[in-house]
VEXVOFI-757458 format. One record per residue: residue number from 1; residue in one letter; x, y negated, z of N, C-alpha, C in turn. Coordinates in nm, 4 decimals, decimal comma. Layout:
<nodes>
<node seq="NUM" type="A" n_east="X" n_north="Y" n_up="Z" ca_east="X" ca_north="Y" ca_up="Z" c_east="X" c_north="Y" c_up="Z"/>
...
</nodes>
This chain:
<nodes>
<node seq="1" type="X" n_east="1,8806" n_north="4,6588" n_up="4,2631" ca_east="1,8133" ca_north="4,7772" ca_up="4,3085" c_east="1,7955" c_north="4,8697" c_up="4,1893"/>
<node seq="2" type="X" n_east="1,8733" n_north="4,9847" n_up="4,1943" ca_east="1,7855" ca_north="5,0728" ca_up="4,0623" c_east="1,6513" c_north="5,1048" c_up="4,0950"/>
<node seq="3" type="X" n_east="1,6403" n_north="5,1802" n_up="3,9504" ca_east="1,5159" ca_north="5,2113" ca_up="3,9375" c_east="1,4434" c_north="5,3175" c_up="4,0677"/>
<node seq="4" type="X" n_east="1,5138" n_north="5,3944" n_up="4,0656" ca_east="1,4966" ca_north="5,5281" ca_up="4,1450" c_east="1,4215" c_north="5,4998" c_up="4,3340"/>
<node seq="5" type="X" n_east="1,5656" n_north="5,3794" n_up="4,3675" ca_east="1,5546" ca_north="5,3162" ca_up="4,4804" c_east="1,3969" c_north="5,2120" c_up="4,5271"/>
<node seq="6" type="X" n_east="1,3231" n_north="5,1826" n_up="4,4140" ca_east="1,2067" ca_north="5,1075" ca_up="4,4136" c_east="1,0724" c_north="5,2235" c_up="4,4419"/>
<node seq="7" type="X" n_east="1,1404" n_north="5,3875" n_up="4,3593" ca_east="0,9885" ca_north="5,4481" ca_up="4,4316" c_east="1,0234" c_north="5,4580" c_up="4,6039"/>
<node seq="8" type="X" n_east="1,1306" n_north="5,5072" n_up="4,6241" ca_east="1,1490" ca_north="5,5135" ca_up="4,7110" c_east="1,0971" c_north="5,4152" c_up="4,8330"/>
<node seq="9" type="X" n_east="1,1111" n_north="5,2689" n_up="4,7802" ca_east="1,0556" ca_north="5,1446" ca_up="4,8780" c_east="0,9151" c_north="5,1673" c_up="4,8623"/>
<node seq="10" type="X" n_east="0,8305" n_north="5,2237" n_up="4,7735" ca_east="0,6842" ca_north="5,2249" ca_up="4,7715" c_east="0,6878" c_north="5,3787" c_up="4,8591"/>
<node seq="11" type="X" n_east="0,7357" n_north="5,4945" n_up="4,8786" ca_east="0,7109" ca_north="5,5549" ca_up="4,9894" c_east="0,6981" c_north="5,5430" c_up="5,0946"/>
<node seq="12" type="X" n_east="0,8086" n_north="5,4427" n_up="5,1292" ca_east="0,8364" ca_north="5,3600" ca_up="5,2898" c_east="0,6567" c_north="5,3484" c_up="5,2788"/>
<node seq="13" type="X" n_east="0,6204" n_north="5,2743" n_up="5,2551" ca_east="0,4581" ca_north="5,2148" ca_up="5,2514" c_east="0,3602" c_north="5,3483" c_up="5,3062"/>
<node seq="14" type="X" n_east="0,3686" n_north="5,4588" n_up="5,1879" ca_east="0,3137" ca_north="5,5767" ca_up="5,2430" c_east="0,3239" c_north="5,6448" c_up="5,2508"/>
<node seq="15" type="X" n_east="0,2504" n_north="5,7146" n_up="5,3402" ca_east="0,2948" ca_north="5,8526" ca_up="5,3787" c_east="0,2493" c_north="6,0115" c_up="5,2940"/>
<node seq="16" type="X" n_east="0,3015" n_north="6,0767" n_up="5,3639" ca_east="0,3504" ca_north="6,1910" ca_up="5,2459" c_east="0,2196" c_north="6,3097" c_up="5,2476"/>
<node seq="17" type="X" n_east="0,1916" n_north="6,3597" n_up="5,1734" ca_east="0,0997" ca_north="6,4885" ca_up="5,1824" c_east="0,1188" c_north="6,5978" c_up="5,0723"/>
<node seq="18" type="X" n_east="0,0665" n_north="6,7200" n_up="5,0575" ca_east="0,1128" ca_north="6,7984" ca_up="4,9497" c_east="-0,0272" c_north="6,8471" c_up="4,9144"/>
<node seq="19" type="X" n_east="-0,0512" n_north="6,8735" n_up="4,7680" ca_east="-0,1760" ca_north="6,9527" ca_up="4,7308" c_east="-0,0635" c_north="7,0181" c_up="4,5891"/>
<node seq="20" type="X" n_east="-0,1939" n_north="7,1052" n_up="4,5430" ca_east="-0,1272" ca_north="7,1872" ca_up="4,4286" c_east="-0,1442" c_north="7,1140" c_up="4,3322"/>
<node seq="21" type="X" n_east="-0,0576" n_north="7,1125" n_up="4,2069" ca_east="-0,0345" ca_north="7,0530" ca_up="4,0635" c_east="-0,0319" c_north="7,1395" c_up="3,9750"/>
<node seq="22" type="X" n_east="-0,1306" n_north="7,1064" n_up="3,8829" ca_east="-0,1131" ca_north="7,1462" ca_up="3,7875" c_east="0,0475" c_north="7,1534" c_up="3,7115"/>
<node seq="23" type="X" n_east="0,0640" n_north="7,0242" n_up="3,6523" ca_east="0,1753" ca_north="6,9945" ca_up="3,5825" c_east="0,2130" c_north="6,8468" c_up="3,5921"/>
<node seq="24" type="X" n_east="0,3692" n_north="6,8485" n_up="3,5559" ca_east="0,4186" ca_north="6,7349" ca_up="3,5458" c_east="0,3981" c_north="6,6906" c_up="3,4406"/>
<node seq="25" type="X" n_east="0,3673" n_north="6,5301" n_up="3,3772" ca_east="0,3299" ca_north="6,5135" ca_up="3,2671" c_east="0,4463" c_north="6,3684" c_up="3,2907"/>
<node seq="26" type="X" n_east="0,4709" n_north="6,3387" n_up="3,1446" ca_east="0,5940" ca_north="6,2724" ca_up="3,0969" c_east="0,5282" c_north="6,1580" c_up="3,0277"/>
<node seq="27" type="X" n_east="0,5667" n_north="6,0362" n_up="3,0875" ca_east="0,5132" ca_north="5,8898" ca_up="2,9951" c_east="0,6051" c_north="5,8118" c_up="2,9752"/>
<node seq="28" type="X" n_east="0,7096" n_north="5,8517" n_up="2,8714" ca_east="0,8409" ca_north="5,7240" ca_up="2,8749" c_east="0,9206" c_north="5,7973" c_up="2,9746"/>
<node seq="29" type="X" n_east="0,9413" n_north="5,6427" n_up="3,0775" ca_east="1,0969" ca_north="5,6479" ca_up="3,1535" c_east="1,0009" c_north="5,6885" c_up="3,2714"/>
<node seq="30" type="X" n_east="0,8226" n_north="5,7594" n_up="3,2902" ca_east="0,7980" ca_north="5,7387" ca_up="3,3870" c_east="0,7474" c_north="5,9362" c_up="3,3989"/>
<node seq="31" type="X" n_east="0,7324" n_north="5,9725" n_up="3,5067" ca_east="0,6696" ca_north="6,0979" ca_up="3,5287" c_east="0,6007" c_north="6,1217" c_up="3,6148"/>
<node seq="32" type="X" n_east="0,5265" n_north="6,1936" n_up="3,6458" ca_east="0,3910" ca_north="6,1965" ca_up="3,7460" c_east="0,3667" c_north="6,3554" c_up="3,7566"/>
<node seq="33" type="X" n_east="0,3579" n_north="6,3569" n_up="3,8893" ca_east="0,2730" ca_north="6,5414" ca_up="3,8595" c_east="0,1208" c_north="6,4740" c_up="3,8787"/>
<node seq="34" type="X" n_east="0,0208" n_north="6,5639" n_up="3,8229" ca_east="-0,0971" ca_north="6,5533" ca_up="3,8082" c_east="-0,1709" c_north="6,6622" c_up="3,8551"/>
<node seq="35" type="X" n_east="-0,2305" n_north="6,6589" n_up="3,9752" ca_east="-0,3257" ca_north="6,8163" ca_up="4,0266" c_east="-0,4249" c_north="6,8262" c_up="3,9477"/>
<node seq="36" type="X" n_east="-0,4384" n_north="6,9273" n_up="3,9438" ca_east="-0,5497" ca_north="6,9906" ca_up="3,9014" c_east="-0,7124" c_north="6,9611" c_up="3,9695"/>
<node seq="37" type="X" n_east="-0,7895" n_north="6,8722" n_up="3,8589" ca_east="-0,9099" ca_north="6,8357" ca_up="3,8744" c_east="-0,9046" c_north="6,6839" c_up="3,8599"/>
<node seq="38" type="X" n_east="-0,7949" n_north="6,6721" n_up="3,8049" ca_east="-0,7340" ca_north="6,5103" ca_up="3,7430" c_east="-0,6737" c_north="6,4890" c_up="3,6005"/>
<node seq="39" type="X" n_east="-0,7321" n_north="6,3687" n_up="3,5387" ca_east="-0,6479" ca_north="6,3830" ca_up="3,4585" c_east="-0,5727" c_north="6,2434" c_up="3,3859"/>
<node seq="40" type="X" n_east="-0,5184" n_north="6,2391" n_up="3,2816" ca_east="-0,4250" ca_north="6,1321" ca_up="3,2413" c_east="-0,3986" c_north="6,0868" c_up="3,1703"/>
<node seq="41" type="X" n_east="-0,3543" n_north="5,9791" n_up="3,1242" ca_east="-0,3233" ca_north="5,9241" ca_up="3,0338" c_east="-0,2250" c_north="5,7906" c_up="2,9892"/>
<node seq="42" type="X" n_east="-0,1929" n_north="5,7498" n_up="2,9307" ca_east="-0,0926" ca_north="5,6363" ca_up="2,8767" c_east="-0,1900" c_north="5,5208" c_up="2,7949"/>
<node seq="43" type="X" n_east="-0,2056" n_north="5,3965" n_up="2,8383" ca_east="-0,2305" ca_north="5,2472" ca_up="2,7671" c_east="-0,0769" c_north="5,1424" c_up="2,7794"/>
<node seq="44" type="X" n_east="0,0004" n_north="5,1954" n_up="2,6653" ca_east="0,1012" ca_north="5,0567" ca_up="2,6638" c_east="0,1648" c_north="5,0873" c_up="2,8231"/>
<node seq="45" type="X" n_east="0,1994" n_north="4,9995" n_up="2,9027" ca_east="0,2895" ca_north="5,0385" ca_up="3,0061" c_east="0,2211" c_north="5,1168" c_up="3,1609"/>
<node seq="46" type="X" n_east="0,1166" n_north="5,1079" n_up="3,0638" ca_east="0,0213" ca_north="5,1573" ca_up="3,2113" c_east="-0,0343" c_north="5,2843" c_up="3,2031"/>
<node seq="47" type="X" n_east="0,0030" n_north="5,4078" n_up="3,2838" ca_east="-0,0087" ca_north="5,5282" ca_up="3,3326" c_east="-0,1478" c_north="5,5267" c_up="3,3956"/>
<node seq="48" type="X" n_east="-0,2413" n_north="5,5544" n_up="3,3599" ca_east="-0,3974" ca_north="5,5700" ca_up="3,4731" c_east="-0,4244" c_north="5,7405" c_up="3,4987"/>
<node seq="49" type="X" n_east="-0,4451" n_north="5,7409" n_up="3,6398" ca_east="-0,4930" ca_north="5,8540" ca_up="3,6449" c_east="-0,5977" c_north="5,8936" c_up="3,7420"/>
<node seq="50" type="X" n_east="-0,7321" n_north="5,9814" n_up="3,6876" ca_east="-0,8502" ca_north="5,9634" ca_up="3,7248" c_east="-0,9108" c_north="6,1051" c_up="3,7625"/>
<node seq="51" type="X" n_east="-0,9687" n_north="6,0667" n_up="3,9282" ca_east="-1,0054" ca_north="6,2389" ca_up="3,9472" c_east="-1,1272" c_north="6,2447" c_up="3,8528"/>
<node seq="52" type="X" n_east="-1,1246" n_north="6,3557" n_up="3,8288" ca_east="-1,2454" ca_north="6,4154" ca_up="3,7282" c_east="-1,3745" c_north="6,3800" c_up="3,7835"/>
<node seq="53" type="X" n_east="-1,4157" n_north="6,3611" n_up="3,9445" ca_east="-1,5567" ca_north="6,3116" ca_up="3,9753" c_east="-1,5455" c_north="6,1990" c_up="3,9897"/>
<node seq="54" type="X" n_east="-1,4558" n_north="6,1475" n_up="3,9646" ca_east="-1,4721" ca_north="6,0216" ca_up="3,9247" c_east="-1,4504" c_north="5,9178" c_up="4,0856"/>
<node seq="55" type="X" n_east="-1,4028" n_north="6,0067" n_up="4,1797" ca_east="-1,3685" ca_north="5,9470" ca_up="4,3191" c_east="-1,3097" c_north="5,8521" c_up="4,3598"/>
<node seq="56" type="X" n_east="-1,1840" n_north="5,8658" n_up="4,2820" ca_east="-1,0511" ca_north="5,8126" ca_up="4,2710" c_east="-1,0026" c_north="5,7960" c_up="4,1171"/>
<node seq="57" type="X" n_east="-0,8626" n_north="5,7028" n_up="4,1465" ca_east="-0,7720" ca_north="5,6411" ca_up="4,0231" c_east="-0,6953" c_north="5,5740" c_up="4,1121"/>
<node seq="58" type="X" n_east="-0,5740" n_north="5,6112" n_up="4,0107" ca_east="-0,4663" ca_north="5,5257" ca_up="4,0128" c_east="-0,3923" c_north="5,5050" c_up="3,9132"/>
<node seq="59" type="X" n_east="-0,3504" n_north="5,3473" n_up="3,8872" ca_east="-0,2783" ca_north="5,3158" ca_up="3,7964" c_east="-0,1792" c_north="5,2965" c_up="3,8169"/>
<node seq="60" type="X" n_east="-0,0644" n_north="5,3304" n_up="3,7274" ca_east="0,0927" ca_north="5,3049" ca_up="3,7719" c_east="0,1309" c_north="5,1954" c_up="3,6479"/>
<node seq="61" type="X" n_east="0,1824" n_north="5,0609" n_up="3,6492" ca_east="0,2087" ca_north="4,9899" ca_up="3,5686" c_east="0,3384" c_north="4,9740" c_up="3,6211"/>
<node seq="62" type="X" n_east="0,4575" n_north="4,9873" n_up="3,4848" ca_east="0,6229" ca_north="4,9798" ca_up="3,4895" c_east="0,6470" c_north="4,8825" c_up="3,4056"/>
<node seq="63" type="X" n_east="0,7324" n_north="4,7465" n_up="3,4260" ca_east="0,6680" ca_north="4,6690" ca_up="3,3462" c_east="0,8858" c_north="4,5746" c_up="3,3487"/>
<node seq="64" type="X" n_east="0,9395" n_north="4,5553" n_up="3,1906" ca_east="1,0320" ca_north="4,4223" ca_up="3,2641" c_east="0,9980" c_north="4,3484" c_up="3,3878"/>
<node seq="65" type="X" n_east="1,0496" n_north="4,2570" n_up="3,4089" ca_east="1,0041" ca_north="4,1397" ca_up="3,4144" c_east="1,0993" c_north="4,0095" c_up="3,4380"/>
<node seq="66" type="X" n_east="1,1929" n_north="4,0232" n_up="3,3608" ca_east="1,3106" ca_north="3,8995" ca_up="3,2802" c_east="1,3542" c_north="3,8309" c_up="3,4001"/>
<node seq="67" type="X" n_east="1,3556" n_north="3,8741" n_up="3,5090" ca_east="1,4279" ca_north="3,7824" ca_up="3,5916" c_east="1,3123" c_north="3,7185" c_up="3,6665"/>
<node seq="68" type="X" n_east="1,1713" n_north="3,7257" n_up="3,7053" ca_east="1,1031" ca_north="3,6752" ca_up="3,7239" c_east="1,0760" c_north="3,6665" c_up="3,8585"/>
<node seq="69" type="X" n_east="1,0815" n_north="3,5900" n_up="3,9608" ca_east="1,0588" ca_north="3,6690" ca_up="4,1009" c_east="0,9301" c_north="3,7162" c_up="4,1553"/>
<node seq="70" type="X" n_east="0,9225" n_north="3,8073" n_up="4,2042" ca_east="0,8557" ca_north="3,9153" ca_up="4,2430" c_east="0,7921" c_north="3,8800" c_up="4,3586"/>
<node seq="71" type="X" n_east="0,7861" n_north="3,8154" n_up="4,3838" ca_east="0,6774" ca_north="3,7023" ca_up="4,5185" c_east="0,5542" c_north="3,6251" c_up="4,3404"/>
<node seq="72" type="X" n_east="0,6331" n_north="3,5612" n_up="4,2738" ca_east="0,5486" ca_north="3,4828" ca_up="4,1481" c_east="0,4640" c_north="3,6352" c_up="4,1118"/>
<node seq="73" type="X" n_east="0,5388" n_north="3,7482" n_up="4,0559" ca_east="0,4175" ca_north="3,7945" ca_up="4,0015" c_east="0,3246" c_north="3,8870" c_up="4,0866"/>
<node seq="74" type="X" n_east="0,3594" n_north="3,8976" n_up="4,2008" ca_east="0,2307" ca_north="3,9211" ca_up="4,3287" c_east="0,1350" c_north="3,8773" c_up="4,3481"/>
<node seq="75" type="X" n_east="0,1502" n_north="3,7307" n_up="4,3246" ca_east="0,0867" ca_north="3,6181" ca_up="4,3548" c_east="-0,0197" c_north="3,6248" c_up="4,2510"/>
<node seq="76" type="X" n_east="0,0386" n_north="3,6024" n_up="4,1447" ca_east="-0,0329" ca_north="3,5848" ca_up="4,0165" c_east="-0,1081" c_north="3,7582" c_up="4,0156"/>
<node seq="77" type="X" n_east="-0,0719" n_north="3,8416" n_up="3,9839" ca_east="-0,2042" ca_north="3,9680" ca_up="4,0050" c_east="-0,2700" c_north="3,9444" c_up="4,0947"/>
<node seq="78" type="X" n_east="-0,2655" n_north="3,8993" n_up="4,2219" ca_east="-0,3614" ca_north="3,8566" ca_up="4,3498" c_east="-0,4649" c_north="3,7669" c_up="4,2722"/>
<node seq="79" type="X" n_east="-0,4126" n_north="3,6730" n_up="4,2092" ca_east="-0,4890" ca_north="3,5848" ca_up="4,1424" c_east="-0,5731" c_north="3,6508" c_up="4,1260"/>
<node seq="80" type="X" n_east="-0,5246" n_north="3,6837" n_up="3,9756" ca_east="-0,6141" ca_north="3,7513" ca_up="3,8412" c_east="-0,6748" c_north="3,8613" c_up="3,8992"/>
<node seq="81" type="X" n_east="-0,6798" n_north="3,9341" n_up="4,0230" ca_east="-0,7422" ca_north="4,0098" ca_up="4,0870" c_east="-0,8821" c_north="3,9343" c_up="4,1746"/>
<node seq="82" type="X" n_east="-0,8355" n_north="3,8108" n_up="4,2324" ca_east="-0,9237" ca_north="3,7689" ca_up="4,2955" c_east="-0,9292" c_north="3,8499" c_up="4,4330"/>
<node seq="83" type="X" n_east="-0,7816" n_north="3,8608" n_up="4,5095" ca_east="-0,7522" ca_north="3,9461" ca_up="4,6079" c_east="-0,7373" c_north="3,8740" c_up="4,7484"/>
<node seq="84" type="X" n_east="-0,7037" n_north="3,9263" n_up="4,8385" ca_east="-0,6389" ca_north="3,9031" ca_up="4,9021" c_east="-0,4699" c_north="3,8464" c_up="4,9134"/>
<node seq="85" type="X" n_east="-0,4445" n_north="3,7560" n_up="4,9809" ca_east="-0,3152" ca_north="3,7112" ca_up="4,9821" c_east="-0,2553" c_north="3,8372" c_up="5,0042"/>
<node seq="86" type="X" n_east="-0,0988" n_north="3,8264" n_up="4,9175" ca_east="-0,0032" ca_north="3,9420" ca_up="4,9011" c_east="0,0757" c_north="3,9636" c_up="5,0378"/>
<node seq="87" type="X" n_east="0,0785" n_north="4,0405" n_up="5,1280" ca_east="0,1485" ca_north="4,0797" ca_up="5,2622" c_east="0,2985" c_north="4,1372" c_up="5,1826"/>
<node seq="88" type="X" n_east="0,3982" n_north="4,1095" n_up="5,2392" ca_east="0,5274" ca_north="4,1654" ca_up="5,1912" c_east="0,6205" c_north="4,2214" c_up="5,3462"/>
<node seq="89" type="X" n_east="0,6739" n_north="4,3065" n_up="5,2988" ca_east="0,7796" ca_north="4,3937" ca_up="5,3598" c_east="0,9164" c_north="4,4201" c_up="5,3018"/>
<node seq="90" type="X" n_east="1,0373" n_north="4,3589" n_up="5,3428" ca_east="1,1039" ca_north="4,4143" ca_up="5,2556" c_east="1,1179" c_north="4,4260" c_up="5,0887"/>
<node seq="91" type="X" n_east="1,0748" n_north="4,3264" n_up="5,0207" ca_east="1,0281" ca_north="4,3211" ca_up="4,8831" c_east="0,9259" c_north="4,4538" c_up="4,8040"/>
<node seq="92" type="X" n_east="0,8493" n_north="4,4373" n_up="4,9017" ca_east="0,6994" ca_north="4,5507" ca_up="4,8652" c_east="0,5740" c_north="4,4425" c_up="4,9033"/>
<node seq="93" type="X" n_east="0,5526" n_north="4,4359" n_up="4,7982" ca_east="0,3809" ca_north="4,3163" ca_up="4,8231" c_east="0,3160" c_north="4,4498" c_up="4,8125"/>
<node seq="94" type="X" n_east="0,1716" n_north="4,3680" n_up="4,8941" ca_east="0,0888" ca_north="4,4592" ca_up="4,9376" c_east="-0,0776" c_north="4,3601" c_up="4,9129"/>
<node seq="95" type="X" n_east="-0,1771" n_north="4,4103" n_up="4,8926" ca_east="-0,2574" ca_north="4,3423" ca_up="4,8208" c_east="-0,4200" c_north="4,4055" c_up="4,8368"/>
<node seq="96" type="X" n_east="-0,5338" n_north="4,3935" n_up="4,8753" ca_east="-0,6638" ca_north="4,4451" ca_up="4,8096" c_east="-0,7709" c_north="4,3650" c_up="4,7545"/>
<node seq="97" type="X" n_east="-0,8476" n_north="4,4360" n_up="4,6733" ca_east="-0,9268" ca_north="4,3451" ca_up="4,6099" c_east="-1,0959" c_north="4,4739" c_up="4,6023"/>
<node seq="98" type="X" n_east="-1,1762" n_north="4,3953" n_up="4,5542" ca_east="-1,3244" ca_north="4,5187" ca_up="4,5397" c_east="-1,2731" c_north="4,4619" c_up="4,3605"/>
<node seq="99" type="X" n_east="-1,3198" n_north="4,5782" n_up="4,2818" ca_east="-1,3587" ca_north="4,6082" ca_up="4,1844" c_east="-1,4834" c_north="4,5738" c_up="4,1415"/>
<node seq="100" type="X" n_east="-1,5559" n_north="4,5657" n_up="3,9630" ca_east="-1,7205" ca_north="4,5075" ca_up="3,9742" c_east="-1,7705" c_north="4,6124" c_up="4,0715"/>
<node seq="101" type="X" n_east="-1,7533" n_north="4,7398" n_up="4,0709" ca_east="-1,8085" ca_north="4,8697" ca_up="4,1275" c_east="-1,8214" c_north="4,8513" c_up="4,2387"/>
<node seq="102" type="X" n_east="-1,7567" n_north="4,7457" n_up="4,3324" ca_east="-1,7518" ca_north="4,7078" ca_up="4,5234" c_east="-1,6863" c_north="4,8199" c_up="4,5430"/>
<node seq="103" type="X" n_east="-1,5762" n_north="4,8510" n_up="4,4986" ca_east="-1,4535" ca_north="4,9937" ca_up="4,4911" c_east="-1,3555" c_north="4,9254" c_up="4,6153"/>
<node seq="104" type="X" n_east="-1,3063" n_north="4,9347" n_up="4,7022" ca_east="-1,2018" ca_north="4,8434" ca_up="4,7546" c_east="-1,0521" c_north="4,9253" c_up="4,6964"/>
<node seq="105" type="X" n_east="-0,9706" n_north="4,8406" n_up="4,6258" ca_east="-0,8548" ca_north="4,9042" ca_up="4,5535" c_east="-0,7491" c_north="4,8271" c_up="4,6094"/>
<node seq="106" type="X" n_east="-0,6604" n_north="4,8817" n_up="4,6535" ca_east="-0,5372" ca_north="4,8892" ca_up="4,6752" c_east="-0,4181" c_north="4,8638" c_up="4,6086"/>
<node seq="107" type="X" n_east="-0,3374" n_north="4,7567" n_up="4,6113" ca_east="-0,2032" ca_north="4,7229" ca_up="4,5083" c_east="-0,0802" c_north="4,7533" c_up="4,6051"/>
<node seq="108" type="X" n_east="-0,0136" n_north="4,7534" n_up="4,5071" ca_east="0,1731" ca_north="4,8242" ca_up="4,6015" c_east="0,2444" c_north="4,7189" c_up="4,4614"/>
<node seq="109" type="X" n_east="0,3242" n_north="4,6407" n_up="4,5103" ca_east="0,4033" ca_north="4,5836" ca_up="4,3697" c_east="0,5669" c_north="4,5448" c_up="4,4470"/>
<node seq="110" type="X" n_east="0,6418" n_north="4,6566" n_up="4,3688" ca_east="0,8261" ca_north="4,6076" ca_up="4,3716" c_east="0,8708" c_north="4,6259" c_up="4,2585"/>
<node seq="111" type="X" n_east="0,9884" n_north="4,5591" n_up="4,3015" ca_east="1,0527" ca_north="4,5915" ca_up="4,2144" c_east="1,2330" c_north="4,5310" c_up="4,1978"/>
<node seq="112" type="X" n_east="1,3012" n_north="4,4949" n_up="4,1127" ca_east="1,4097" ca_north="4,4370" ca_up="4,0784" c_east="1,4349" c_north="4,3133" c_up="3,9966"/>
<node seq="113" type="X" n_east="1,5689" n_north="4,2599" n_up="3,9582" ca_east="1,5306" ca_north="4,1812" ca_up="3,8465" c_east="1,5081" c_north="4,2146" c_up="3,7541"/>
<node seq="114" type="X" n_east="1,5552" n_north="4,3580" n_up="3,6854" ca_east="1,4943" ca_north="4,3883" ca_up="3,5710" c_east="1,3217" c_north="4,4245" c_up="3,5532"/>
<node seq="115" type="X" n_east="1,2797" n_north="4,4903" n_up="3,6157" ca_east="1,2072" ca_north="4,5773" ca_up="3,5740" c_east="1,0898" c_north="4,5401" c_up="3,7807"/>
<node seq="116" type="X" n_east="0,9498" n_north="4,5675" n_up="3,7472" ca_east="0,8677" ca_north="4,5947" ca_up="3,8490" c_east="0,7535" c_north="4,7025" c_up="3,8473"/>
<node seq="117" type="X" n_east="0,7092" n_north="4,7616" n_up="3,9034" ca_east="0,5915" ca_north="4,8756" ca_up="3,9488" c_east="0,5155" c_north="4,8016" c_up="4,0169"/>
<node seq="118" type="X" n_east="0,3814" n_north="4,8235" n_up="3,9255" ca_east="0,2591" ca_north="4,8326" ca_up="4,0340" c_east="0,1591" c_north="4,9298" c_up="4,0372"/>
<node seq="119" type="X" n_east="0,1052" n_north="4,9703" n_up="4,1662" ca_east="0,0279" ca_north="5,0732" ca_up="4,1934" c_east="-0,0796" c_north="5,0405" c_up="4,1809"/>
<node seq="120" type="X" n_east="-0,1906" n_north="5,0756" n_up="4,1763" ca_east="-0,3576" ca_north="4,9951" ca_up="4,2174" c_east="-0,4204" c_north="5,1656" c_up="4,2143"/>
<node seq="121" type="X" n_east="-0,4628" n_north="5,1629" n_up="4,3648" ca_east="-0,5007" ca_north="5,2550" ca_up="4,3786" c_east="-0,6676" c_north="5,2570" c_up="4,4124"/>
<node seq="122" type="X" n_east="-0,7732" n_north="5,3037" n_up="4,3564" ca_east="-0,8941" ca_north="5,3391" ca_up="4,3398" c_east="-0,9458" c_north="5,3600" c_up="4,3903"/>
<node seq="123" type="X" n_east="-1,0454" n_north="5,3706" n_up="4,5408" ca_east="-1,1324" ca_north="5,4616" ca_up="4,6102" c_east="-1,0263" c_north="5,5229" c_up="4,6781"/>
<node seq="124" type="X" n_east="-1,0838" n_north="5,6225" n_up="4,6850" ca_east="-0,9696" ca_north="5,7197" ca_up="4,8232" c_east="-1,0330" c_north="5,8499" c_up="4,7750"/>
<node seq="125" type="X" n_east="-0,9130" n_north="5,9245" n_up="4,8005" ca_east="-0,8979" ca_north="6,0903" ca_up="4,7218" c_east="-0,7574" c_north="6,1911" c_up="4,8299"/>
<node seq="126" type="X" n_east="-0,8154" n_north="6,2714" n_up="4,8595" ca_east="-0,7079" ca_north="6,3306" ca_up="4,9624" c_east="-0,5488" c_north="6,3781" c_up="4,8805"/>
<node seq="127" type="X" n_east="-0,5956" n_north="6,3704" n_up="4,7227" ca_east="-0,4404" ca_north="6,3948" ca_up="4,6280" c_east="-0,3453" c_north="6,2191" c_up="4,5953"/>
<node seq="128" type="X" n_east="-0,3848" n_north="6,1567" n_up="4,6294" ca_east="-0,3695" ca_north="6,0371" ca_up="4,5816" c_east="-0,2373" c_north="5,9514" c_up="4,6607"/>
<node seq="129" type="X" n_east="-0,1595" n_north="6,0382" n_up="4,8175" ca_east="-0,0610" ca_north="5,9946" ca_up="4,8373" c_east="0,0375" c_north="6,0947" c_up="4,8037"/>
<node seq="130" type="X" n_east="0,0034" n_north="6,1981" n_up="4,7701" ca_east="0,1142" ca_north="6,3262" ca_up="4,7316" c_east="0,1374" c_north="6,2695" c_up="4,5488"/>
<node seq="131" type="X" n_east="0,0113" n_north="6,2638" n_up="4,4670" ca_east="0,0515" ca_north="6,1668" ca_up="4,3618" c_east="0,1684" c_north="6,0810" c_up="4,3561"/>
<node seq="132" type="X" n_east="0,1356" n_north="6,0045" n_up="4,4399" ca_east="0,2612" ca_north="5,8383" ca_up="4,4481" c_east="0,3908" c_north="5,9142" c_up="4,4786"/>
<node seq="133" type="X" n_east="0,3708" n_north="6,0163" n_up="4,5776" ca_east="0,4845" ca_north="6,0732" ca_up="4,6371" c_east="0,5510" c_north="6,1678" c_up="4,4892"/>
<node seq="134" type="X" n_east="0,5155" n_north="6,2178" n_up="4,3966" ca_east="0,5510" ca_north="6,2624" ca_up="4,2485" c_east="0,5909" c_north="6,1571" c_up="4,2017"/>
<node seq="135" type="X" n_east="0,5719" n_north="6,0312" n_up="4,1535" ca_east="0,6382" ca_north="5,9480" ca_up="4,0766" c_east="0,7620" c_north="5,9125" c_up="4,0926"/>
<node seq="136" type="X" n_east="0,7948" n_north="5,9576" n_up="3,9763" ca_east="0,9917" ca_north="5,9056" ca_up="3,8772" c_east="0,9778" c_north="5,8649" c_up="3,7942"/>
<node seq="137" type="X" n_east="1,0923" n_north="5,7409" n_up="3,8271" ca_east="1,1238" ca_north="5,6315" ca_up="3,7075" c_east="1,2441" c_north="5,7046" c_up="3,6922"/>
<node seq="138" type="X" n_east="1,3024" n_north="5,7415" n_up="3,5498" ca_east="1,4277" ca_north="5,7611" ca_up="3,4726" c_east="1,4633" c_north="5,6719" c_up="3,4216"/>
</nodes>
């Protein structure tokens, strides 16, 4: 599966909406538009991005993963989340967990043999599926 073809399988998941953007902002092989009243940043492979009242977040983590199968590392973030068992479609795990905050957050995890994405999405924010719907892997 290329890269390109994996956002695409995390759209299948959701659906589409449009708000205004500020700008596209560039992290590596990854890109994001970012609206305005949000903002962003880069930790190592992980993209976070946080509405300014603090409503919403989402993290985008792009990560190898050496051949590893992608049911194992679902499983294992479910873990280390302390989630819910991973629902799959089509090689798209699907996942929630509460945060310390009692936040209920949202996971999206595909990927290939090289390389996997995961989403973890924050609270709920009316920019937050037009977001996902901006993300490119190059």
């Amino acid at each position: 599966m290329k890269r390109k073809s994996i956002i695409f399988a995390l759209l299948a998941v959701l659906a589409l909406s449009s708000v205004a953007f500020a700008a596209v902002k560039n992290f590596g092989p990854l890109s994001v538009e970012v609206p305005n009243g949000w903002s962003a940043g880069k930790d190592g492979s992980t993209v976070s991005l946080t509405a300014d009242d603090n409503s919403a977040a989402l993290t985008i983590t792009l990560e190898d993963n050496d051949g590893t199968d992608l049911k194992l590392i679902a499983n294992e973030y479910a873990k280390q989340f302390n989630a819910t068992k991973p629902d799959v479609d089509d090689d798209v795990y699907t996942f929630t967990f509460k945060n310390p905050n009692d936040v209920e957050c949202n996971v999206v995890i595909t990927g290939d043999d090289d390389m996997y994405v995961m989403l973890v999405m924050i609270g709920e924010h009316d920019d937050m599926e037009a977001i996902i719907d901006s993300i490119e892997i190059n």
